[in-house]
PDB file of N, CA, C and O in Angstrom:
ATOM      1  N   UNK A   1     268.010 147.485 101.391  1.00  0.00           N
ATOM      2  CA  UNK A   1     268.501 146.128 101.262  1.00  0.00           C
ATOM      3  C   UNK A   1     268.518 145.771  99.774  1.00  0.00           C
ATOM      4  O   UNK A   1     267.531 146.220  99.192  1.00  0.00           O
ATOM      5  N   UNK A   2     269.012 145.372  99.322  1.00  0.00           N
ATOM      6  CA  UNK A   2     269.738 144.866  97.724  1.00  0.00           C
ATOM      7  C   UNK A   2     268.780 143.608  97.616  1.00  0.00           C
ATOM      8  O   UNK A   2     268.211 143.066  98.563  1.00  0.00           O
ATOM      9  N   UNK A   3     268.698 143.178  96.012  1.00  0.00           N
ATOM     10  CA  UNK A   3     268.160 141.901  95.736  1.00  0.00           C
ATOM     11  C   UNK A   3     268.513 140.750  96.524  1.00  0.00           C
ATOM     12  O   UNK A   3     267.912 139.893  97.172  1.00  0.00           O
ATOM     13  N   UNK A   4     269.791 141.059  96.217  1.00  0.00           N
ATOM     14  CA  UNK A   4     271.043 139.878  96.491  1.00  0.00           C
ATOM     15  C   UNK A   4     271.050 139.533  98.085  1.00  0.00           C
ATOM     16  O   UNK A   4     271.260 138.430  98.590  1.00  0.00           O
ATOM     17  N   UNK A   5     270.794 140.635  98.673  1.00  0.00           N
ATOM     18  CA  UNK A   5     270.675 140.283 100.539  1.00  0.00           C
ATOM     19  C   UNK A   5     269.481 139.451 100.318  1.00  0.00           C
ATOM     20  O   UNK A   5     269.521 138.281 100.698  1.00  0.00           O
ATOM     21  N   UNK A   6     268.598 139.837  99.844  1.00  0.00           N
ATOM     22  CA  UNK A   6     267.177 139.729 100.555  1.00  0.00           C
ATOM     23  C   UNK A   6     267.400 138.670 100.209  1.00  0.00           C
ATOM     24  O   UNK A   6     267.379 138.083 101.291  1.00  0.00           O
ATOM     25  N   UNK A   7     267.662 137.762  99.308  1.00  0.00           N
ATOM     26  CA  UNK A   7     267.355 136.205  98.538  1.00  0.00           C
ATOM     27  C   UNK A   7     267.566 135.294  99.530  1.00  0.00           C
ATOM     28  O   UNK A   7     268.681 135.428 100.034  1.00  0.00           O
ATOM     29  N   UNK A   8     266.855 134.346 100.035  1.00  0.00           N
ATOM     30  CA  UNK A   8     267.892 133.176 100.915  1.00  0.00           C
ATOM     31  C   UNK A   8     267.276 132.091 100.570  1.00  0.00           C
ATOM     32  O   UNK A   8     266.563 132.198  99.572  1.00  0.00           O
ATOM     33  N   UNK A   9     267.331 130.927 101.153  1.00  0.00           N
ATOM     34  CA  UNK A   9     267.819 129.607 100.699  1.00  0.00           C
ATOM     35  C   UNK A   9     266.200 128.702 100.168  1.00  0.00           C
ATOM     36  O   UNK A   9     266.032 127.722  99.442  1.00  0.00           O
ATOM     37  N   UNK A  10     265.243 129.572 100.918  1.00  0.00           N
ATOM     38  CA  UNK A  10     263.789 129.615 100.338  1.00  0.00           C
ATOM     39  C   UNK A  10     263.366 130.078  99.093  1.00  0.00           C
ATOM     40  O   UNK A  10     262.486 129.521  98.436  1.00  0.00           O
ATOM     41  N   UNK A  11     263.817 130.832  98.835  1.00  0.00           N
ATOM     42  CA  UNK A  11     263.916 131.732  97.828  1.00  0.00           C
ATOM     43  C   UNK A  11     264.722 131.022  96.184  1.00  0.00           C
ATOM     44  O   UNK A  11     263.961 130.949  95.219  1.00  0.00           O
ATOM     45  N   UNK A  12     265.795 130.681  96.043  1.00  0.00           N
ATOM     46  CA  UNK A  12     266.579 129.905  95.819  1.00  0.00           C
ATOM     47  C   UNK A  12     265.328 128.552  95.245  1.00  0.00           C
ATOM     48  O   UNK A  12     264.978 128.345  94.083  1.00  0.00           O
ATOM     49  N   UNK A  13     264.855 127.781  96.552  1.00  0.00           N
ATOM     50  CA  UNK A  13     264.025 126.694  95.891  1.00  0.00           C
ATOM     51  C   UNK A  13     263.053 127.280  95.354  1.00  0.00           C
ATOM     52  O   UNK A  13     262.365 126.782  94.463  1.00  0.00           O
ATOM     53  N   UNK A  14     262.903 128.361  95.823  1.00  0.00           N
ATOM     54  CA  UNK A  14     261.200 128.412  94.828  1.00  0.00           C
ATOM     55  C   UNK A  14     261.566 128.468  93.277  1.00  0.00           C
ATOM     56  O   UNK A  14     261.255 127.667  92.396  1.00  0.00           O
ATOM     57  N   UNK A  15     262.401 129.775  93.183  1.00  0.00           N
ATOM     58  CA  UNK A  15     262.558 129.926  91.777  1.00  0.00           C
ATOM     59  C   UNK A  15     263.494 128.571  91.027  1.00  0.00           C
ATOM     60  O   UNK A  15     263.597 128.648  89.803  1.00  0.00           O
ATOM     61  N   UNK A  16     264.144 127.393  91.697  1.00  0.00           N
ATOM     62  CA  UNK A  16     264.858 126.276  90.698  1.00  0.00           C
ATOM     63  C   UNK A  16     263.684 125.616  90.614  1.00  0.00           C
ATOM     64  O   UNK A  16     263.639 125.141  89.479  1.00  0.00           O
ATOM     65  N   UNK A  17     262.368 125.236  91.432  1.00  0.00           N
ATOM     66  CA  UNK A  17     261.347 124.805  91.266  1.00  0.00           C
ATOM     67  C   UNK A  17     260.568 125.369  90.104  1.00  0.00           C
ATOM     68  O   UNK A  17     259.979 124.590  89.355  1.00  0.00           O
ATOM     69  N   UNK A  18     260.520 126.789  89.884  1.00  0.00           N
ATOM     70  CA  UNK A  18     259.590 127.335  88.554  1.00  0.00           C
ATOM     71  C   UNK A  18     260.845 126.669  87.262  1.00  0.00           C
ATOM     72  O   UNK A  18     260.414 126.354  86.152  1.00  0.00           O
ATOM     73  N   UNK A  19     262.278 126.533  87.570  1.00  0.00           N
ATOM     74  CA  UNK A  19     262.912 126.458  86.800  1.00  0.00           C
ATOM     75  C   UNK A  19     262.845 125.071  85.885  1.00  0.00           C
ATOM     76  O   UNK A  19     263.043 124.935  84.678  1.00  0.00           O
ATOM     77  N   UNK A  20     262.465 124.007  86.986  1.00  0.00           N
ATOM     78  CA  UNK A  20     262.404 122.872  86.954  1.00  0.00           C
ATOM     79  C   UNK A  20     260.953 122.470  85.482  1.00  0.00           C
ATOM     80  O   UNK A  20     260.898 122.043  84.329  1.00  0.00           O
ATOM     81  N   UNK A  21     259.961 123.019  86.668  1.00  0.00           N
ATOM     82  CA  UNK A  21     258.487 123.110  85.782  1.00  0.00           C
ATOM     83  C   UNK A  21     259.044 123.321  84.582  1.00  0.00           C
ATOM     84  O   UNK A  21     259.264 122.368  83.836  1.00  0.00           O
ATOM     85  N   UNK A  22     259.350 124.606  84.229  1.00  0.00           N
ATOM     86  CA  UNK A  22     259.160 125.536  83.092  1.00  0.00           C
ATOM     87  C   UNK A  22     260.858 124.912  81.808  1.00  0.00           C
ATOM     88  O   UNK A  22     260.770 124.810  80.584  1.00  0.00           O
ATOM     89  N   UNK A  23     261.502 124.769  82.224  1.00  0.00           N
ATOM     90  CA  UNK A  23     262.858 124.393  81.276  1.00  0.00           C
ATOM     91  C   UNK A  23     263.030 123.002  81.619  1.00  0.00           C
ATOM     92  O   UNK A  23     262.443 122.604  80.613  1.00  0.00           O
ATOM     93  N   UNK A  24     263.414 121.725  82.325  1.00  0.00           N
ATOM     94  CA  UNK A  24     263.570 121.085  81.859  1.00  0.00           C
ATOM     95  C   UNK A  24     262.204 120.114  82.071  1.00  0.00           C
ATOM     96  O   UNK A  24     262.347 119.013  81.540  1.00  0.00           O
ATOM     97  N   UNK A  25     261.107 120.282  82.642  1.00  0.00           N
ATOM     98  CA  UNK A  25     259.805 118.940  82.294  1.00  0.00           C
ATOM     99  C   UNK A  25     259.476 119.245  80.910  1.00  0.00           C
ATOM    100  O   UNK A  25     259.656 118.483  79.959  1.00  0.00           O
ATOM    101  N   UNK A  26     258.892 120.622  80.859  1.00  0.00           N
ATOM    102  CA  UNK A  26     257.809 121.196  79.666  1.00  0.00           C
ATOM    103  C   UNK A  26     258.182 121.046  78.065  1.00  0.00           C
ATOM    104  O   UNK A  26     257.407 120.783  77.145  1.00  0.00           O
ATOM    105  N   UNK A  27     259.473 121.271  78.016  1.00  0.00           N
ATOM    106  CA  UNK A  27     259.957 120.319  76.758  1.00  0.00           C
ATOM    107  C   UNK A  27     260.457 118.861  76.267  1.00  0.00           C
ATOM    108  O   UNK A  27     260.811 118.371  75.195  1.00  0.00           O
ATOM    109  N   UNK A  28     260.349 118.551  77.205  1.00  0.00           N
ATOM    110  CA  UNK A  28     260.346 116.753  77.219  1.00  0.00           C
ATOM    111  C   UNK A  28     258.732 116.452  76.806  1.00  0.00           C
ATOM    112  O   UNK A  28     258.568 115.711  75.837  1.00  0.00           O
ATOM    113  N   UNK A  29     257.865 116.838  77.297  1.00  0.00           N
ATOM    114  CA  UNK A  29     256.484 115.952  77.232  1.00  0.00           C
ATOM    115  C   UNK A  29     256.137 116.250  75.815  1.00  0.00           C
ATOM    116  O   UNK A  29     256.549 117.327  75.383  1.00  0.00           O
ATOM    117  N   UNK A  30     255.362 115.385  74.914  1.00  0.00           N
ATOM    118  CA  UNK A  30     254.839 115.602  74.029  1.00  0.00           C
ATOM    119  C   UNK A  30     253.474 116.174  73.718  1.00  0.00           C
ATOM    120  O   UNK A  30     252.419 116.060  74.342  1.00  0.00           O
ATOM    121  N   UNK A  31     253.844 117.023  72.246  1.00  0.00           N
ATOM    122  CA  UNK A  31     252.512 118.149  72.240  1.00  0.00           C
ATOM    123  C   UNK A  31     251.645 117.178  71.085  1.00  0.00           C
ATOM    124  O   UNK A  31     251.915 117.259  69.887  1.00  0.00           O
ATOM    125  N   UNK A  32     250.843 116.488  71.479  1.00  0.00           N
ATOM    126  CA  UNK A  32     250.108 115.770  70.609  1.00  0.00           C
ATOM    127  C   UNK A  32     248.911 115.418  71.659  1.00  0.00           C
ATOM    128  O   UNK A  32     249.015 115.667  72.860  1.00  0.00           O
ATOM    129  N   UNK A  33     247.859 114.861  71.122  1.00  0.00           N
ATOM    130  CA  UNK A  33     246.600 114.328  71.894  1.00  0.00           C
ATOM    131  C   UNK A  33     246.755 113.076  72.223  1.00  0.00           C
ATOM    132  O   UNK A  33     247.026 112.218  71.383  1.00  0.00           O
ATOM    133  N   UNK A  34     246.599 112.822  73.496  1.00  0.00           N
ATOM    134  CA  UNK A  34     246.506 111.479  73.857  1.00  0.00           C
ATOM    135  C   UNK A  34     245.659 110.795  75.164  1.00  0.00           C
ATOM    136  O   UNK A  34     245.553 111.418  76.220  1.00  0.00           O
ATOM    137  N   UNK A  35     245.111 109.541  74.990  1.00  0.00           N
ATOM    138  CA  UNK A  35     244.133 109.196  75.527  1.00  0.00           C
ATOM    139  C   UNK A  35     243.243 108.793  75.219  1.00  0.00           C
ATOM    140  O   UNK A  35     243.368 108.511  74.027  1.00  0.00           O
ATOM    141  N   UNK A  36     241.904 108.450  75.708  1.00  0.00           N
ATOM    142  CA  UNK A  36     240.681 107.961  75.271  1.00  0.00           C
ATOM    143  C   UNK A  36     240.475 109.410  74.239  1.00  0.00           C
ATOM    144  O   UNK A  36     241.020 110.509  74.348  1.00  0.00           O
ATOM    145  N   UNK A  37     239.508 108.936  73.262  1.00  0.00           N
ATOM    146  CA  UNK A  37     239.020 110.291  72.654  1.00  0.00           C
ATOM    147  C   UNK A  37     240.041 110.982  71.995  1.00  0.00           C
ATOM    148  O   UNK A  37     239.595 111.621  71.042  1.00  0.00           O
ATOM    149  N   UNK A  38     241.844 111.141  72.233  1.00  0.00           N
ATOM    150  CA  UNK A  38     242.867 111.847  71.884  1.00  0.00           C
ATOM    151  C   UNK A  38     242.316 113.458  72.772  1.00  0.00           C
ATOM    152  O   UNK A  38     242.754 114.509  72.304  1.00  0.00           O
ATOM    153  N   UNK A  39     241.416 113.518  73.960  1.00  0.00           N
ATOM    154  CA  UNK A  39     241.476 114.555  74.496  1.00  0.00           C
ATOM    155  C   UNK A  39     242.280 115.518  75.499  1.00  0.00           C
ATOM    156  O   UNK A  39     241.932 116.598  75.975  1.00  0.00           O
ATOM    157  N   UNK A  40     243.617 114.689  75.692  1.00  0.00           N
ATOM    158  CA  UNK A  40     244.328 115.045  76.972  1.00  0.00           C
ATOM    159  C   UNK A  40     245.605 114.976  76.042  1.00  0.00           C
ATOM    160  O   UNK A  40     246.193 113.998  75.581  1.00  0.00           O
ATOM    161  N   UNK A  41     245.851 116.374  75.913  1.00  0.00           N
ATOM    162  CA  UNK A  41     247.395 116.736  75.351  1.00  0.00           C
ATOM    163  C   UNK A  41     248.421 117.183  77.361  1.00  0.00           C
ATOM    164  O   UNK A  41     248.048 117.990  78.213  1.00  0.00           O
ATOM    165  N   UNK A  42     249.251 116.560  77.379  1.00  0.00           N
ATOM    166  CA  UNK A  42     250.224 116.318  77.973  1.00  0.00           C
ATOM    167  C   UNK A  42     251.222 118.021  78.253  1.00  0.00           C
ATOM    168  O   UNK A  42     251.657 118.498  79.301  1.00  0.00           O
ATOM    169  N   UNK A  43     251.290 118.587  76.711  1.00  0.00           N
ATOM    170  CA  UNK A  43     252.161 119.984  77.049  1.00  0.00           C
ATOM    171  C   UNK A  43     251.193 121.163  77.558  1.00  0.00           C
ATOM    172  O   UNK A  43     251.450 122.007  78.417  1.00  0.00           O
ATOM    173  N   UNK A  44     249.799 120.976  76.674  1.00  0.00           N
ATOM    174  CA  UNK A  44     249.343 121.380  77.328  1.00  0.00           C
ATOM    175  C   UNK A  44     248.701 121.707  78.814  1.00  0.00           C
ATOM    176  O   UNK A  44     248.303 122.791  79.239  1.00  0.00           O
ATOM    177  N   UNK A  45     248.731 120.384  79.484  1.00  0.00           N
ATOM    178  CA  UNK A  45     248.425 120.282  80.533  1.00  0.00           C
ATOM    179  C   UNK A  45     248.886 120.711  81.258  1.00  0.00           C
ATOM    180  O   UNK A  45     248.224 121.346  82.079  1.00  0.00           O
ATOM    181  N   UNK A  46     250.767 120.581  81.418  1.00  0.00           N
ATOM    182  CA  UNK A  46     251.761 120.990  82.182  1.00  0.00           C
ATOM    183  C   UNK A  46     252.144 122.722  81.461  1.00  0.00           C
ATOM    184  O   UNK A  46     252.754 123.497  82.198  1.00  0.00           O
ATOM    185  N   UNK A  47     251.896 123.013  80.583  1.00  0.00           N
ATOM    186  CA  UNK A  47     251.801 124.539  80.716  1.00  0.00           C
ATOM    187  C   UNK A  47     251.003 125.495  81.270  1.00  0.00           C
ATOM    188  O   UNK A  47     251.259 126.592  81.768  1.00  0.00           O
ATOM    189  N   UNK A  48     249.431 124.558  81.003  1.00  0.00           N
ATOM    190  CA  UNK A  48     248.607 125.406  82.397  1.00  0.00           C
ATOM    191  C   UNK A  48     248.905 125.239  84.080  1.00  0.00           C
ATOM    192  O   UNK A  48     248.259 125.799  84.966  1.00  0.00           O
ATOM    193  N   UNK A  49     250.185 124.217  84.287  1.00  0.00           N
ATOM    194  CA  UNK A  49     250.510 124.020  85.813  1.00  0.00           C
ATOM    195  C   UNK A  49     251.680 125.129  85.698  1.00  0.00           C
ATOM    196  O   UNK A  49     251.970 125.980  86.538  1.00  0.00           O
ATOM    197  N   UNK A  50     252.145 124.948  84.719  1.00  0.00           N
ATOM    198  CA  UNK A  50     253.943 126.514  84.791  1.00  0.00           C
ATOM    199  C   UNK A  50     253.089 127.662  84.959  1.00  0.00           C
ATOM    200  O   UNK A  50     253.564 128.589  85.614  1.00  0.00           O
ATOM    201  N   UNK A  51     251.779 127.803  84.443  1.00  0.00           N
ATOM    202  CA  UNK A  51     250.800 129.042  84.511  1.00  0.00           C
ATOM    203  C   UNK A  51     250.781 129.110  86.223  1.00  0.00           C
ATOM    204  O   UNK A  51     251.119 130.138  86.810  1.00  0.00           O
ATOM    205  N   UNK A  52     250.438 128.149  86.783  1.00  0.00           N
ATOM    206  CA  UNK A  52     249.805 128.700  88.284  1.00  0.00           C
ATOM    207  C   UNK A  52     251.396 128.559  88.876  1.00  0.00           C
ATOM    208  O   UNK A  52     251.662 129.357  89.774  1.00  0.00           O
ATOM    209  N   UNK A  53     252.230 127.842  88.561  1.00  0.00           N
ATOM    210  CA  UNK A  53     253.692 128.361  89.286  1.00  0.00           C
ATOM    211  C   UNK A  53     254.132 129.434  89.179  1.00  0.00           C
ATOM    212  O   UNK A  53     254.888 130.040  89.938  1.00  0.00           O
ATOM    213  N   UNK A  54     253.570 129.811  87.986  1.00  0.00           N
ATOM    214  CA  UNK A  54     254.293 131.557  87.646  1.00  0.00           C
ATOM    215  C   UNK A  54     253.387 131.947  88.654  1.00  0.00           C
ATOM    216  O   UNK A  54     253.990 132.196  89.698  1.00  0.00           O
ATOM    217  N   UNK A  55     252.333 132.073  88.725  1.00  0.00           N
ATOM    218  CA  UNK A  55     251.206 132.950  89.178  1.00  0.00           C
ATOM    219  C   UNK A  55     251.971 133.200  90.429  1.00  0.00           C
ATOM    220  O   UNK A  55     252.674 134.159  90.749  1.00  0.00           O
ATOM    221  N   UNK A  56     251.540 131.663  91.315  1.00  0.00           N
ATOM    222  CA  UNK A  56     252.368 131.682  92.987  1.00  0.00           C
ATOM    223  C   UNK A  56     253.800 131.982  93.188  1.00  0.00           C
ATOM    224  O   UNK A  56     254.124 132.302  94.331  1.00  0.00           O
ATOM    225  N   UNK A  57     255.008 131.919  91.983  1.00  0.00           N
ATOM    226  CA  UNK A  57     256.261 132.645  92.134  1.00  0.00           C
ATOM    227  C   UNK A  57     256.211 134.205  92.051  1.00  0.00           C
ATOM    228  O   UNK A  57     256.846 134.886  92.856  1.00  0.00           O
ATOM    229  N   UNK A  58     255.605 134.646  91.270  1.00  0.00           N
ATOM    230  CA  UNK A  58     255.271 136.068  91.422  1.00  0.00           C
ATOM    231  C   UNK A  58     254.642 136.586  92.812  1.00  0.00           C
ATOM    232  O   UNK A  58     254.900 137.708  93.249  1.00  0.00           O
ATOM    233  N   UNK A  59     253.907 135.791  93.384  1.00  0.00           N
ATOM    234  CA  UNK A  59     252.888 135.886  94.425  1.00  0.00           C
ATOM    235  C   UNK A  59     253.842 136.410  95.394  1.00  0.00           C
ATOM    236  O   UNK A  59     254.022 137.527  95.879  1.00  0.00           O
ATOM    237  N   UNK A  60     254.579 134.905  95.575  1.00  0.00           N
ATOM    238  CA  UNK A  60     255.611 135.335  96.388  1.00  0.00           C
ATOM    239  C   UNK A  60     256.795 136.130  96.076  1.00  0.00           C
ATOM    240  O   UNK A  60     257.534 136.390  97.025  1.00  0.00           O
ATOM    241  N   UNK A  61     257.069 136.508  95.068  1.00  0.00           N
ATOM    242  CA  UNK A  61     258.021 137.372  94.960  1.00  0.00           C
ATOM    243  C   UNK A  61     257.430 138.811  95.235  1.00  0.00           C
ATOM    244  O   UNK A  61     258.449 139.493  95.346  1.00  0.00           O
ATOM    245  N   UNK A  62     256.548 139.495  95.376  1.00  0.00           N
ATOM    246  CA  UNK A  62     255.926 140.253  95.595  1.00  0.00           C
ATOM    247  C   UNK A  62     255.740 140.407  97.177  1.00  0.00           C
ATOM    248  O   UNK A  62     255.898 141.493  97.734  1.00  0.00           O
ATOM    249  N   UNK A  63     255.396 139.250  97.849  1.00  0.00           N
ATOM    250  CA  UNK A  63     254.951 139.148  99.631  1.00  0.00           C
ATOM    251  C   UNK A  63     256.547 139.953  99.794  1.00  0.00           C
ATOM    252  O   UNK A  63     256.862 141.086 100.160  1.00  0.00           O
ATOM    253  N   UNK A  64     257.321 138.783  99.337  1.00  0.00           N
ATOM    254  CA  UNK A  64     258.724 138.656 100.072  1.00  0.00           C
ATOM    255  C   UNK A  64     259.373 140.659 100.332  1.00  0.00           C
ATOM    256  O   UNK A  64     259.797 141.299 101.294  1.00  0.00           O
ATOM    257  N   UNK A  65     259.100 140.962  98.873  1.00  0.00           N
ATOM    258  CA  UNK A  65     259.891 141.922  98.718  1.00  0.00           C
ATOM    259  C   UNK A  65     258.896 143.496  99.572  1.00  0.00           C
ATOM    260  O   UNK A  65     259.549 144.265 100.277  1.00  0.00           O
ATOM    261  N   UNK A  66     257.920 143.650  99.434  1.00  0.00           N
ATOM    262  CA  UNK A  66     256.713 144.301 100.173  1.00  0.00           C
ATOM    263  C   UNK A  66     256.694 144.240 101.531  1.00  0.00           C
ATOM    264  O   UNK A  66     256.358 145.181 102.250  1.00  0.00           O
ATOM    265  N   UNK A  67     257.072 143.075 101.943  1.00  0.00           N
ATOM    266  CA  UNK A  67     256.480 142.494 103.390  1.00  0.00           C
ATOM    267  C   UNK A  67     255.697 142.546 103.614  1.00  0.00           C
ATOM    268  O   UNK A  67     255.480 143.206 104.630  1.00  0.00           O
ATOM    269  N   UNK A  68     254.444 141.873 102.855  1.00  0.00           N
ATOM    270  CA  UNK A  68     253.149 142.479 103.823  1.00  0.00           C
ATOM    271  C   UNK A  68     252.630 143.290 103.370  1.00  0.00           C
ATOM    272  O   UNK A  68     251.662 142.913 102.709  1.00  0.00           O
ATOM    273  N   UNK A  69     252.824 144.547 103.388  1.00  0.00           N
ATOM    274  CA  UNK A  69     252.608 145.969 103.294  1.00  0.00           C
ATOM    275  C   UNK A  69     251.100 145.587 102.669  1.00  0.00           C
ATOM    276  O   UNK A  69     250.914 144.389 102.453  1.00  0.00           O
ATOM    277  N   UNK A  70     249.999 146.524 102.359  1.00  0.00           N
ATOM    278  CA  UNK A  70     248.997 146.376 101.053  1.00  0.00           C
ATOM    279  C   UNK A  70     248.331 145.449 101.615  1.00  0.00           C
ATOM    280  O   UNK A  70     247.161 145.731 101.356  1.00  0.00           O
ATOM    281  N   UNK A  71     248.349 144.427 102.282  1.00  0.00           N
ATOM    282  CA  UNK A  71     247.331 143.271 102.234  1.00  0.00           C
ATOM    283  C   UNK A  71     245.751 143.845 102.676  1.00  0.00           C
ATOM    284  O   UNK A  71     244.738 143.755 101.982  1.00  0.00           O
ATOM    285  N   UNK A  72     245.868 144.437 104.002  1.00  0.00           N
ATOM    286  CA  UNK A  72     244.677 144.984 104.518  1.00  0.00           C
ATOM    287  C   UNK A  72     244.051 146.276 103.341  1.00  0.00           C
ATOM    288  O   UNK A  72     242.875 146.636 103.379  1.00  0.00           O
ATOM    289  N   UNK A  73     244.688 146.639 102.716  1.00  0.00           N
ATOM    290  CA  UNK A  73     243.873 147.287 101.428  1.00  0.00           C
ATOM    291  C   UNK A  73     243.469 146.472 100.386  1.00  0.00           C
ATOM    292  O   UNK A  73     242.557 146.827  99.639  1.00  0.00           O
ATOM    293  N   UNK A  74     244.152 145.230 100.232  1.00  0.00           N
ATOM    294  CA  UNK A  74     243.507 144.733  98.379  1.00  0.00           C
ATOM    295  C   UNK A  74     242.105 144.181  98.544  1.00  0.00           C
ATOM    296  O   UNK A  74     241.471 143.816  97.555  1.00  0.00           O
ATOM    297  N   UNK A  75     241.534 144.101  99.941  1.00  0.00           N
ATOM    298  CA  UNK A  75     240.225 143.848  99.351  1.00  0.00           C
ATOM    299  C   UNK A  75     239.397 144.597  99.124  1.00  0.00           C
ATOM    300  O   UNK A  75     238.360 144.349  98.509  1.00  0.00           O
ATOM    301  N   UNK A  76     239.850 146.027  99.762  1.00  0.00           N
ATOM    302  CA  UNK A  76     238.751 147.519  99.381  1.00  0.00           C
ATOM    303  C   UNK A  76     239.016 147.808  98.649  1.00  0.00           C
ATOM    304  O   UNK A  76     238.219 148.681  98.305  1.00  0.00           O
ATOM    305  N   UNK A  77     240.065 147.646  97.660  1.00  0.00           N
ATOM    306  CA  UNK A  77     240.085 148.597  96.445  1.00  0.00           C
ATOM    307  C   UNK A  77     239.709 148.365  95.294  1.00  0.00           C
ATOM    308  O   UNK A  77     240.080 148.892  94.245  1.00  0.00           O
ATOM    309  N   UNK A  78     238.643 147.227  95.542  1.00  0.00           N
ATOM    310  CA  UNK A  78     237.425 146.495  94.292  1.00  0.00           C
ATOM    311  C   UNK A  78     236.094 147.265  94.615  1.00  0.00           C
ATOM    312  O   UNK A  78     235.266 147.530  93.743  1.00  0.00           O
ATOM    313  N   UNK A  79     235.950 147.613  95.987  1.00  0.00           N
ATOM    314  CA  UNK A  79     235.035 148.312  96.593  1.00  0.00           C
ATOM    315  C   UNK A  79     234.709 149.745  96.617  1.00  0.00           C
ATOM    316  O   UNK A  79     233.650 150.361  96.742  1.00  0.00           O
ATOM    317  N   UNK A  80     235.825 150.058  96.474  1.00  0.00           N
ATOM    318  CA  UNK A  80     235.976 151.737  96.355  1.00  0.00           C
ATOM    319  C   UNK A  80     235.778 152.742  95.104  1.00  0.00           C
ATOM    320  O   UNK A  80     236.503 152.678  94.111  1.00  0.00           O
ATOM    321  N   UNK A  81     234.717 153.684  95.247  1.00  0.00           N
ATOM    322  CA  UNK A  81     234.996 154.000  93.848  1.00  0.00           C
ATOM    323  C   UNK A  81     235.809 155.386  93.668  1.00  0.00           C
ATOM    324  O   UNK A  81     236.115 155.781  92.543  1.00  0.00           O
TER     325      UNK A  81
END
């Protein structure tokens, strides 16, 4: 099966969703300190959230394309020497 089959309409939102995060919020917000204290920078904040979207788009790009496969092994193979 080809990239292009496998993709469908789930698929599609996930990745305009990382697209969303990552190209048009993350350069709008400003990279400066702000808040009580000036401790809460804003780009930073939302780049450690594009961090865990990448994480879970990969996640799932990985389930999708695998099916499954591996799951019942990844917890022994921390175990195994």
């Amino acid at each position: 099966m080809s990239f292009v089959a496998a993709v469908g309409e789930k698929d599609i939102r996930a990745i305009m969703s990382f697209v969303l995060v990552t190209l048009v919020i993350l350069p709008v917000l400003p990279n400066r300190a702000l808040g009580p204290y000036e401790s809460l920078n804003p780009f930073k904040i939302w780049l450690f959230v594009v961090l865990i979207v990448s994480l879970s788009l990969a996640g799932y790009v990985i389930y999708k394309f695998l099916g499954g496969k591996g799951r019942n092994d990844s917890g022994r193979c921390a175990w195994e020497e």
